[in-house]
PDB file with SEQRES, HELIX, SHEET and CRYST1 records, atoms N, CA, C and O in Angstrom:
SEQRES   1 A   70  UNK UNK UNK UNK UNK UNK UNK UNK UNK UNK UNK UNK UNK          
SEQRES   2 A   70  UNK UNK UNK UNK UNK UNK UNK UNK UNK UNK UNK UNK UNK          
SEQRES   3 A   70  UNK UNK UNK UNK UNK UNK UNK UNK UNK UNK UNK UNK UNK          
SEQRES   4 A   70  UNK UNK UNK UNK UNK UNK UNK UNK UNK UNK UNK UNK UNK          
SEQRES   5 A   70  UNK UNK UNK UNK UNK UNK UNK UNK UNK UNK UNK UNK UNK          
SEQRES   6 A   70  UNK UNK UNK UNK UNK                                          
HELIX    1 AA1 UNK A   41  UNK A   48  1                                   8    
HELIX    2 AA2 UNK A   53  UNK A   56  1                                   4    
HELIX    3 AA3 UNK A   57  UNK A   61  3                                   5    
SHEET    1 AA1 5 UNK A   2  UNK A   5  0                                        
SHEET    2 AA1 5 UNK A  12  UNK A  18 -1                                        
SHEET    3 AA1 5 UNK A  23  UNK A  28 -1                                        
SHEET    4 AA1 5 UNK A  32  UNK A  37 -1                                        
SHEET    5 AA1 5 UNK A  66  UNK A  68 -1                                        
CRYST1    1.000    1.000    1.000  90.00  90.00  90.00 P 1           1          
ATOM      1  N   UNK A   1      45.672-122.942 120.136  1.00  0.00           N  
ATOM      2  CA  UNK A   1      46.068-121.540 120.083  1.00  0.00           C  
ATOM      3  C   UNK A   1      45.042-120.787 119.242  1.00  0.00           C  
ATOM      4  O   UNK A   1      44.552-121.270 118.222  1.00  0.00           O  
ATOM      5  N   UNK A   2      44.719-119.489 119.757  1.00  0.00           N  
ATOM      6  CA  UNK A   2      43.216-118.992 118.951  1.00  0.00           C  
ATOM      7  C   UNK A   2      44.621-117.746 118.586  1.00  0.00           C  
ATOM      8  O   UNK A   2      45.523-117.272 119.278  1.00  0.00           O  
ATOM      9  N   UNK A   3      44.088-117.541 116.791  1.00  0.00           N  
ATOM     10  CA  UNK A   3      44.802-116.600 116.532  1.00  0.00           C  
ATOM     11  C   UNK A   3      44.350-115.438 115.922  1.00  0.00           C  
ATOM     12  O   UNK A   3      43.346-115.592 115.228  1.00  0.00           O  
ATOM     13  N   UNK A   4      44.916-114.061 116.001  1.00  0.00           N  
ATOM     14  CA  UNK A   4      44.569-113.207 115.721  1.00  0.00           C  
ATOM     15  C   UNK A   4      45.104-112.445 114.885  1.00  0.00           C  
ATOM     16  O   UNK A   4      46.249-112.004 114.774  1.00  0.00           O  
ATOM     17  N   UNK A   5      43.767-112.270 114.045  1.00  0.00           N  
ATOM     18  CA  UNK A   5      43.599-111.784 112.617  1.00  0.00           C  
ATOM     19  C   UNK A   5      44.461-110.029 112.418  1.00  0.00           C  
ATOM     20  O   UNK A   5      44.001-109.207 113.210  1.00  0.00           O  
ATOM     21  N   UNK A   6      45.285-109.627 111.730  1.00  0.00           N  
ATOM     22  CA  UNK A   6      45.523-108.320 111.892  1.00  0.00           C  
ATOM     23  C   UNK A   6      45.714-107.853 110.401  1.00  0.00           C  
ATOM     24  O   UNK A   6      46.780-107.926 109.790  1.00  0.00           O  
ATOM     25  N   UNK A   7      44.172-107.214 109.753  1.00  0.00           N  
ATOM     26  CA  UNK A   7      44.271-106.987 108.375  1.00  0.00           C  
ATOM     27  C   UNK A   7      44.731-105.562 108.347  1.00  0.00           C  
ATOM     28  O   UNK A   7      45.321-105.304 107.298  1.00  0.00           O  
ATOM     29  N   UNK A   8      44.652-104.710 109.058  1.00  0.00           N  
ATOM     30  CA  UNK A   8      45.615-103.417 108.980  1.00  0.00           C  
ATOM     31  C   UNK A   8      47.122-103.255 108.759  1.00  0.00           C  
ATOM     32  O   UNK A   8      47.804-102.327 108.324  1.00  0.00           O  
ATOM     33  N   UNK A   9      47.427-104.598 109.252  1.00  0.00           N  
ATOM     34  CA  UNK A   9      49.250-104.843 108.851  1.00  0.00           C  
ATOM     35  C   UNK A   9      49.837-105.487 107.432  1.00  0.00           C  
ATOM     36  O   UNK A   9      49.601-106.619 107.010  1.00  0.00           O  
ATOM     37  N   UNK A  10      50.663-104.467 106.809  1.00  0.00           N  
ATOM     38  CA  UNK A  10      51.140-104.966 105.546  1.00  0.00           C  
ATOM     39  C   UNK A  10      52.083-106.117 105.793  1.00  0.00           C  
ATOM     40  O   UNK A  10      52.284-107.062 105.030  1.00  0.00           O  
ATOM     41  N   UNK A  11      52.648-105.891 107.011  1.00  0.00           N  
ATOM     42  CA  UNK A  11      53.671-107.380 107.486  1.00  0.00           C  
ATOM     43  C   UNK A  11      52.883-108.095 107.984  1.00  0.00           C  
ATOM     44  O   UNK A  11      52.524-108.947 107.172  1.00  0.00           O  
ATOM     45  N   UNK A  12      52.180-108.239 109.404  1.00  0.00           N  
ATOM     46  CA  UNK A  12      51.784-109.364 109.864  1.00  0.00           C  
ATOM     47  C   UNK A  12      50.369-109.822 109.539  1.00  0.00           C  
ATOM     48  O   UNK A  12      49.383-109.088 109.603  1.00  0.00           O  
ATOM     49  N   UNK A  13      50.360-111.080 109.191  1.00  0.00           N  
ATOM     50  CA  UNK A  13      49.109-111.644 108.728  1.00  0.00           C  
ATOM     51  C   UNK A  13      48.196-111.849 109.699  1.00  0.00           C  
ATOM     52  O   UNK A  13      47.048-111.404 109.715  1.00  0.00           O  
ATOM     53  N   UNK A  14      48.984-112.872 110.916  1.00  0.00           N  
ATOM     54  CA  UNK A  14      48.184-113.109 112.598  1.00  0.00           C  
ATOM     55  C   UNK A  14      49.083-113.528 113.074  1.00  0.00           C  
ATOM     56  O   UNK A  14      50.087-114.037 112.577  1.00  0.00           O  
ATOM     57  N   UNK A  15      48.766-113.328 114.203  1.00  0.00           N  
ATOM     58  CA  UNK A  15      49.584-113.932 115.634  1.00  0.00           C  
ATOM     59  C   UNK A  15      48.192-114.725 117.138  1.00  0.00           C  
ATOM     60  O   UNK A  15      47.002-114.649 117.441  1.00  0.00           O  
ATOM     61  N   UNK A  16      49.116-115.212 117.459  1.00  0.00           N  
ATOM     62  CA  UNK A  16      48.843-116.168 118.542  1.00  0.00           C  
ATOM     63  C   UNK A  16      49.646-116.373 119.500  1.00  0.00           C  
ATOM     64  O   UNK A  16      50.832-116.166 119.245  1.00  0.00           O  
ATOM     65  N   UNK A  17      49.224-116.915 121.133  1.00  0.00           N  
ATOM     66  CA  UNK A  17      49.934-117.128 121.793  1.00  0.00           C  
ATOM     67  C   UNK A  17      49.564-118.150 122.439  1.00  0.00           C  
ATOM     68  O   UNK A  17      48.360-118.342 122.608  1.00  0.00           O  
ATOM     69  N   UNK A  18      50.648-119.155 123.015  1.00  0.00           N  
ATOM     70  CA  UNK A  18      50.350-120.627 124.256  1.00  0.00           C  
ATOM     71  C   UNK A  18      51.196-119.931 125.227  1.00  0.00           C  
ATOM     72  O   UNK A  18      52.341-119.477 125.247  1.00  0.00           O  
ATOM     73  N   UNK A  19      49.877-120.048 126.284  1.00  0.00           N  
ATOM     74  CA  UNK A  19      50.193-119.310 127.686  1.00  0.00           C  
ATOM     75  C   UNK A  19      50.809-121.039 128.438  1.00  0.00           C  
ATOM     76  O   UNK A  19      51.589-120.907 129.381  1.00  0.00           O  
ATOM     77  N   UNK A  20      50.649-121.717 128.247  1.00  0.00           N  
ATOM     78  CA  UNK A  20      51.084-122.660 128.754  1.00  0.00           C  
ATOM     79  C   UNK A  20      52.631-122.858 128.324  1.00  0.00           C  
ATOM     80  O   UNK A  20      53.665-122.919 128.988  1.00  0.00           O  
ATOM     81  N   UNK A  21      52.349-122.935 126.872  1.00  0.00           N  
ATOM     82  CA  UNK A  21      54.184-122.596 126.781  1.00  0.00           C  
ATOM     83  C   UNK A  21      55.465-121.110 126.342  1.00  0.00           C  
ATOM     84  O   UNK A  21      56.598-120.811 125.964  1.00  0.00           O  
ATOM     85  N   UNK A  22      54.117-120.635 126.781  1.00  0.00           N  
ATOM     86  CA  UNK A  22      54.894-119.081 126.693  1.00  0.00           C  
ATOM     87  C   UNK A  22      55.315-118.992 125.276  1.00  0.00           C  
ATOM     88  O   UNK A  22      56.399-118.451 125.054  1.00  0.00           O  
ATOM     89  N   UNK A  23      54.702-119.390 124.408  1.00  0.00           N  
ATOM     90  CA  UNK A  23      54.915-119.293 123.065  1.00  0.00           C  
ATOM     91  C   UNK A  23      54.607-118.427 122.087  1.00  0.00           C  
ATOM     92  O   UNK A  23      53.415-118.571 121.814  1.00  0.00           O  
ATOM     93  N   UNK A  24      55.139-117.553 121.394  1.00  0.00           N  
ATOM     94  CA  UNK A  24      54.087-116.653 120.869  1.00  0.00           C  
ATOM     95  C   UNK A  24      54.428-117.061 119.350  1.00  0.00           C  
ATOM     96  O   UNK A  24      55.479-117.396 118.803  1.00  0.00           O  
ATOM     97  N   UNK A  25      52.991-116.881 118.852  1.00  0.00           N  
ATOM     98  CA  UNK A  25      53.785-117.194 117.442  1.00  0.00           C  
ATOM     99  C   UNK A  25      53.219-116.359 116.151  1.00  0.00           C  
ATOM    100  O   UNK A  25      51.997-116.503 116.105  1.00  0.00           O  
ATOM    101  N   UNK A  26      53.704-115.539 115.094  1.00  0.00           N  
ATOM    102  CA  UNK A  26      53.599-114.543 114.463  1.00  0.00           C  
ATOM    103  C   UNK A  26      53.791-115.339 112.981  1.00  0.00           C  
ATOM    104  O   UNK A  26      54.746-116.076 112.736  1.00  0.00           O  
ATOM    105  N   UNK A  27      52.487-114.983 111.875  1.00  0.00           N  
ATOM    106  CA  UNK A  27      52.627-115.493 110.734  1.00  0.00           C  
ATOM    107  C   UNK A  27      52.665-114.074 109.908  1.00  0.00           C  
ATOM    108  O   UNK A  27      51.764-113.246 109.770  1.00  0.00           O  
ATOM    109  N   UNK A  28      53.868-114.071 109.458  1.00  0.00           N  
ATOM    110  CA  UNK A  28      54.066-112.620 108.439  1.00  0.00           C  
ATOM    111  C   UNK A  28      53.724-112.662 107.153  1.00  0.00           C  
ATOM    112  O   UNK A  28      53.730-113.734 106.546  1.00  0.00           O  
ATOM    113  N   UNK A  29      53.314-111.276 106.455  1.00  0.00           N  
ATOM    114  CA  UNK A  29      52.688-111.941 105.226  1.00  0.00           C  
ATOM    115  C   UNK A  29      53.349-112.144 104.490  1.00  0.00           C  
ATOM    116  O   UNK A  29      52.634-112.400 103.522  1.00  0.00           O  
ATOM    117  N   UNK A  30      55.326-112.316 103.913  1.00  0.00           N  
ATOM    118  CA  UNK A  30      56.089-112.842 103.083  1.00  0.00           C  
ATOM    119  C   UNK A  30      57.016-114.016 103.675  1.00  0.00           C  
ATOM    120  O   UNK A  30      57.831-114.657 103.012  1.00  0.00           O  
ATOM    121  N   UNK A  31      56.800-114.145 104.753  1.00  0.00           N  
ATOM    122  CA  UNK A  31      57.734-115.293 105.090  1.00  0.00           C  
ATOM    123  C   UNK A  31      57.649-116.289 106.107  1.00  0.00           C  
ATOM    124  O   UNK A  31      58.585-116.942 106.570  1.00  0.00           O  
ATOM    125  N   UNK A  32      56.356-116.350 106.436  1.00  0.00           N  
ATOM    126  CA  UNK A  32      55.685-117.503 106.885  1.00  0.00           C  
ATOM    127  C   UNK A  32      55.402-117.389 108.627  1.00  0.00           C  
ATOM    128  O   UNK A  32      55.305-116.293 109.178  1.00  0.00           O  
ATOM    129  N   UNK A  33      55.321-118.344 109.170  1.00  0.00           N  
ATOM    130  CA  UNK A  33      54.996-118.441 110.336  1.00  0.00           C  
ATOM    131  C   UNK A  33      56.427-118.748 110.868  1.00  0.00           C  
ATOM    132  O   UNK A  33      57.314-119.449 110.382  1.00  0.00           O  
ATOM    133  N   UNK A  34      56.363-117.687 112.520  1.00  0.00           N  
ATOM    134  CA  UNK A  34      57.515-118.126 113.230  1.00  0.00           C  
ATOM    135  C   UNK A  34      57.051-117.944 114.925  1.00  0.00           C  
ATOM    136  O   UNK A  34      56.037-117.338 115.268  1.00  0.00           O  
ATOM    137  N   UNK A  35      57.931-118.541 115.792  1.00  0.00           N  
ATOM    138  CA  UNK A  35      57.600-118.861 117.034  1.00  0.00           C  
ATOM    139  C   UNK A  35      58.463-118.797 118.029  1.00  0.00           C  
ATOM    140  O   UNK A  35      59.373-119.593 118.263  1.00  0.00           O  
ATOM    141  N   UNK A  36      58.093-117.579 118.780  1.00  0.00           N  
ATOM    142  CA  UNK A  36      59.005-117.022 119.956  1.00  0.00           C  
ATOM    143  C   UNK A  36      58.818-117.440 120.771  1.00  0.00           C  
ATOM    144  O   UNK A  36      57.640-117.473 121.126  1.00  0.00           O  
ATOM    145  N   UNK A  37      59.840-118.037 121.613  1.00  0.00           N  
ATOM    146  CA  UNK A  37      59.743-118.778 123.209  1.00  0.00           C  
ATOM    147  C   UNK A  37      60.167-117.819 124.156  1.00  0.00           C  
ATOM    148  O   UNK A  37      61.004-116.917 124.096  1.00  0.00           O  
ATOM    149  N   UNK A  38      59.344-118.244 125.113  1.00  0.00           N  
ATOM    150  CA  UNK A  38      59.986-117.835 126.478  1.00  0.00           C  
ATOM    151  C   UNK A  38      59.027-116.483 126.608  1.00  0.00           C  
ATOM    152  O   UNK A  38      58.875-116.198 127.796  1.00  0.00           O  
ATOM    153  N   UNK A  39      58.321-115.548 125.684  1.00  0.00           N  
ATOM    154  CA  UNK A  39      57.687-114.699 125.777  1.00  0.00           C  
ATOM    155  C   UNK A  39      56.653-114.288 126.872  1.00  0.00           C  
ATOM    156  O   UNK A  39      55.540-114.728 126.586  1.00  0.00           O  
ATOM    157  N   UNK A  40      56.671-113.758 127.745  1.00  0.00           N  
ATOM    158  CA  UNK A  40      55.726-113.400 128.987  1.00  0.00           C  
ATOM    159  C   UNK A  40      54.224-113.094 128.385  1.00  0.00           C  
ATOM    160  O   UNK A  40      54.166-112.357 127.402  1.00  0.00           O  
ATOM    161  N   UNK A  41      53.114-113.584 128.886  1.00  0.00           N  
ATOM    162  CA  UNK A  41      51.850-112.950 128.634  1.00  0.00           C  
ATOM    163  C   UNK A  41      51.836-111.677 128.272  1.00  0.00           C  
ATOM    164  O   UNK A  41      51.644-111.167 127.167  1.00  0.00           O  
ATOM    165  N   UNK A  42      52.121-111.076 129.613  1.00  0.00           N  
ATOM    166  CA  UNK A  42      52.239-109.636 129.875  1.00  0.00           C  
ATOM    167  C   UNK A  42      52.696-108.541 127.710  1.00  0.00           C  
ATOM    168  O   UNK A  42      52.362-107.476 127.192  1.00  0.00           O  
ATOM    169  N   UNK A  43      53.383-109.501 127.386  1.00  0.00           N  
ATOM    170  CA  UNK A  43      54.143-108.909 126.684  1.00  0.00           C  
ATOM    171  C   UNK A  43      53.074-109.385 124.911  1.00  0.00           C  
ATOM    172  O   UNK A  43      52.722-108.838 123.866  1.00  0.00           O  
ATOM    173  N   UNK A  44      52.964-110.946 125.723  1.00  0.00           N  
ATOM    174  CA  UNK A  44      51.454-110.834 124.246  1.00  0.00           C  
ATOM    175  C   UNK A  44      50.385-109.601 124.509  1.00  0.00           C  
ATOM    176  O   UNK A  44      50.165-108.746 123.651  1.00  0.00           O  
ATOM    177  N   UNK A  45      49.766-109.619 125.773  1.00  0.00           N  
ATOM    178  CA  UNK A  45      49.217-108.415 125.860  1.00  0.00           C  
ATOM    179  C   UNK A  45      49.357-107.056 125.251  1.00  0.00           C  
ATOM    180  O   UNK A  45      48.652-106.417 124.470  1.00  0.00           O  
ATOM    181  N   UNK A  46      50.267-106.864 125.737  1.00  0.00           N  
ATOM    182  CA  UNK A  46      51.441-105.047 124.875  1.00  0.00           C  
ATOM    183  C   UNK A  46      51.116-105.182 123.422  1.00  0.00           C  
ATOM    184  O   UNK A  46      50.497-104.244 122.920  1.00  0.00           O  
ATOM    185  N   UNK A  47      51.514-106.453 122.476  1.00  0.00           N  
ATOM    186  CA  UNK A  47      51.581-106.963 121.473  1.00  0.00           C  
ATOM    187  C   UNK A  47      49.908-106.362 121.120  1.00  0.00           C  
ATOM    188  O   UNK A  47      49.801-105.361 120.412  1.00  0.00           O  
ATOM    189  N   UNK A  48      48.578-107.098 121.705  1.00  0.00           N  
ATOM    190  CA  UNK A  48      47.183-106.986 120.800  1.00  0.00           C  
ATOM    191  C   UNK A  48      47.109-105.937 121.364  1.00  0.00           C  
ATOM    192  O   UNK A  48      46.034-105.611 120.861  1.00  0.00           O  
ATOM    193  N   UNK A  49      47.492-104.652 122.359  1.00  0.00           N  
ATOM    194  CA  UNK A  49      47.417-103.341 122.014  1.00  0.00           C  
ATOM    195  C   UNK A  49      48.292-102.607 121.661  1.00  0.00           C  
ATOM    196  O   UNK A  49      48.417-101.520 122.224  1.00  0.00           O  
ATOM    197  N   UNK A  50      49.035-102.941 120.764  1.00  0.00           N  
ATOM    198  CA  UNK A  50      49.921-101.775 120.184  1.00  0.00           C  
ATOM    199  C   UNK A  50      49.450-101.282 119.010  1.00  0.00           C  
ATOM    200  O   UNK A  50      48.970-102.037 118.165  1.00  0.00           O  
ATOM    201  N   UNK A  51      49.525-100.173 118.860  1.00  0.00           N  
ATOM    202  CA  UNK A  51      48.418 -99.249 117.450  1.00  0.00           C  
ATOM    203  C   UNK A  51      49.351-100.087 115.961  1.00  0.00           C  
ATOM    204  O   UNK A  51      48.678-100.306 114.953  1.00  0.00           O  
ATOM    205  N   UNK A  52      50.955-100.512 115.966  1.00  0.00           N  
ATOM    206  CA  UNK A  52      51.331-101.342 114.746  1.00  0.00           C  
ATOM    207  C   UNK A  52      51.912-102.628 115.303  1.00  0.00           C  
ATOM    208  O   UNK A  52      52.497-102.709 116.383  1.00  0.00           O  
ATOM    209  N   UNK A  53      51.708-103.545 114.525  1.00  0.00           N  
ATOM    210  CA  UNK A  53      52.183-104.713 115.270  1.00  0.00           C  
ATOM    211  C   UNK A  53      53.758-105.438 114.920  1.00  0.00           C  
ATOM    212  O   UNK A  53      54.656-106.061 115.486  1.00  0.00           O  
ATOM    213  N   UNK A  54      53.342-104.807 113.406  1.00  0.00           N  
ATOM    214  CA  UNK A  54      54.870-105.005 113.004  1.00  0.00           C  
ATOM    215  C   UNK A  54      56.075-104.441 113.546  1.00  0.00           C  
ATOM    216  O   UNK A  54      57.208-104.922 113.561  1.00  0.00           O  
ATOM    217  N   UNK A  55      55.548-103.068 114.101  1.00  0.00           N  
ATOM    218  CA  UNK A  55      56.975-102.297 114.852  1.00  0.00           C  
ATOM    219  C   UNK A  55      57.082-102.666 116.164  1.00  0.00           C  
ATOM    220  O   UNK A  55      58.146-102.570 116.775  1.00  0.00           O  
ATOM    221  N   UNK A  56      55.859-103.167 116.752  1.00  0.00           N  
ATOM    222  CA  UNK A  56      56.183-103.971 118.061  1.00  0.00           C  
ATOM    223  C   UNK A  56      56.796-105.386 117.702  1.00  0.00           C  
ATOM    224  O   UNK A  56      57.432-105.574 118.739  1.00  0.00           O  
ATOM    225  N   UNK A  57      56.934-106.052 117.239  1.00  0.00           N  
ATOM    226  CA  UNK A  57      57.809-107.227 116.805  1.00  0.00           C  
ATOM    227  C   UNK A  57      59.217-106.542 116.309  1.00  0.00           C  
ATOM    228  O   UNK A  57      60.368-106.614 116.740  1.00  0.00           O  
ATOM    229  N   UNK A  58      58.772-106.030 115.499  1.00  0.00           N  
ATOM    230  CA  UNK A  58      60.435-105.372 115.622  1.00  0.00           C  
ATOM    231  C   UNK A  58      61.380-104.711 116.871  1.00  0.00           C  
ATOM    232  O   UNK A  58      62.576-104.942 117.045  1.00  0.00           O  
ATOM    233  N   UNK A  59      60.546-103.856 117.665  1.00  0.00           N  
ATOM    234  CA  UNK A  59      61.477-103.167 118.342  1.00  0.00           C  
ATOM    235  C   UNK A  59      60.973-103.871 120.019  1.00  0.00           C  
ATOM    236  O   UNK A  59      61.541-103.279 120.937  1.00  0.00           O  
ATOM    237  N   UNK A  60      60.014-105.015 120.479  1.00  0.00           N  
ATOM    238  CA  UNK A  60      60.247-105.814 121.260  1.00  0.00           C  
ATOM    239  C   UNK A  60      60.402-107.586 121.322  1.00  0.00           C  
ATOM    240  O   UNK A  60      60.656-108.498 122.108  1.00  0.00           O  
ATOM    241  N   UNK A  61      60.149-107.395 120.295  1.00  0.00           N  
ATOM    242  CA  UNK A  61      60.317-108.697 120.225  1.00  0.00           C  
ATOM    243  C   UNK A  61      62.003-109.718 119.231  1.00  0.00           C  
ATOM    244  O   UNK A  61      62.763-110.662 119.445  1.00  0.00           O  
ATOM    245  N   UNK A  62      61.824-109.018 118.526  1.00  0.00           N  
ATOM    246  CA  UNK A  62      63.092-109.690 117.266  1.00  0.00           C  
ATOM    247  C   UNK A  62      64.220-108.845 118.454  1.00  0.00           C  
ATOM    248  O   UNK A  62      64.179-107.739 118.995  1.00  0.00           O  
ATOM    249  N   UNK A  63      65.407-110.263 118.520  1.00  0.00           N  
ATOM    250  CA  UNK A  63      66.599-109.638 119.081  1.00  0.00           C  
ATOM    251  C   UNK A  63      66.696-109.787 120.790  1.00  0.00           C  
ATOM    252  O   UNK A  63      67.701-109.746 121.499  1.00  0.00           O  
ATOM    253  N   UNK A  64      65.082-109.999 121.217  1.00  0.00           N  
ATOM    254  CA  UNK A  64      64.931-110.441 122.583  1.00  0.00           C  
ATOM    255  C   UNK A  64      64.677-112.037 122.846  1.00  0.00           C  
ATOM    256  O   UNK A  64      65.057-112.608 123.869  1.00  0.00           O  
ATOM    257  N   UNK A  65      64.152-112.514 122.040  1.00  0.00           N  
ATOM    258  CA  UNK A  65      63.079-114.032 122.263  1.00  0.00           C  
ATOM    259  C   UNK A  65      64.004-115.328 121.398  1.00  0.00           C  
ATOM    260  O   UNK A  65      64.275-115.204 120.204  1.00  0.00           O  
ATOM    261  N   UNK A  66      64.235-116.015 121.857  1.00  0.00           N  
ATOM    262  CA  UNK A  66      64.006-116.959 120.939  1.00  0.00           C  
ATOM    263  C   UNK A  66      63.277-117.437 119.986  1.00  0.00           C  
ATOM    264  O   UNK A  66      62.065-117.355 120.188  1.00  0.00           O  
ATOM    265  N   UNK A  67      63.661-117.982 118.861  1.00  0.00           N  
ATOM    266  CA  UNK A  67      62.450-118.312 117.878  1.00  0.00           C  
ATOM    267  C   UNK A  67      63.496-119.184 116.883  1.00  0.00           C  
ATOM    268  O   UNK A  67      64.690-119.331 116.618  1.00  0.00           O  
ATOM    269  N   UNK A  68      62.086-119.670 116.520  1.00  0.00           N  
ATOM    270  CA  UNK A  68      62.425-120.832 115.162  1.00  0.00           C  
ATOM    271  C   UNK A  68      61.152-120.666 114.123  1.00  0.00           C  
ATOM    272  O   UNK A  68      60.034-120.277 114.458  1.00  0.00           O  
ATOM    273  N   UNK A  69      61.548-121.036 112.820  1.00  0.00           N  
ATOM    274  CA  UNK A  69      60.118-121.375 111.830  1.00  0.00           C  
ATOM    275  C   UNK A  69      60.021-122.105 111.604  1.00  0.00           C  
ATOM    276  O   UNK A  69      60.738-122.973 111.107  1.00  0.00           O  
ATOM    277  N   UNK A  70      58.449-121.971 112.081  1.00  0.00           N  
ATOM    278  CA  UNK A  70      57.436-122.946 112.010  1.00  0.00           C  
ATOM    279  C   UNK A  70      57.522-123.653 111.468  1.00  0.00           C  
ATOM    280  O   UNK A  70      56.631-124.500 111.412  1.00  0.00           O  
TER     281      UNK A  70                                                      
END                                                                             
């Protein structure tokens, strides 16, 4: 998984995704790494262009995906 760096975000540190297992996975900067299943490409995509990344995890991702930490 190649991950990506996001130093403009006070929450997220980096994120990454496995297109093979539809995995996306988000390391925040107070509470570690976590990993959403089932997540569509399409939707990591949306994710590395959204102007904040933290409010796209918030308002598409948390509450839709499954996840566990890392």
């Amino acid at each position: 998984m190649d991950w990506i760096e996001t130093p403009e975000s006070s929450n997220i540190a980096r994120f990454g995704y496995d297109a093979a297992g539809q995995i996306l996975a988000v390391e925040f900067a107070k509470s570690g790494t976590y990993q959403y299943y089932d997540v569509p490409e399409a939707v990591f995509e949306q994710m590395k262009a959204a102007p904040s990344k933290g409010q796209f995890v918030a308002q598409i991702i948390k509450g839709r995906y499954r996840y566990a930490k890392a």
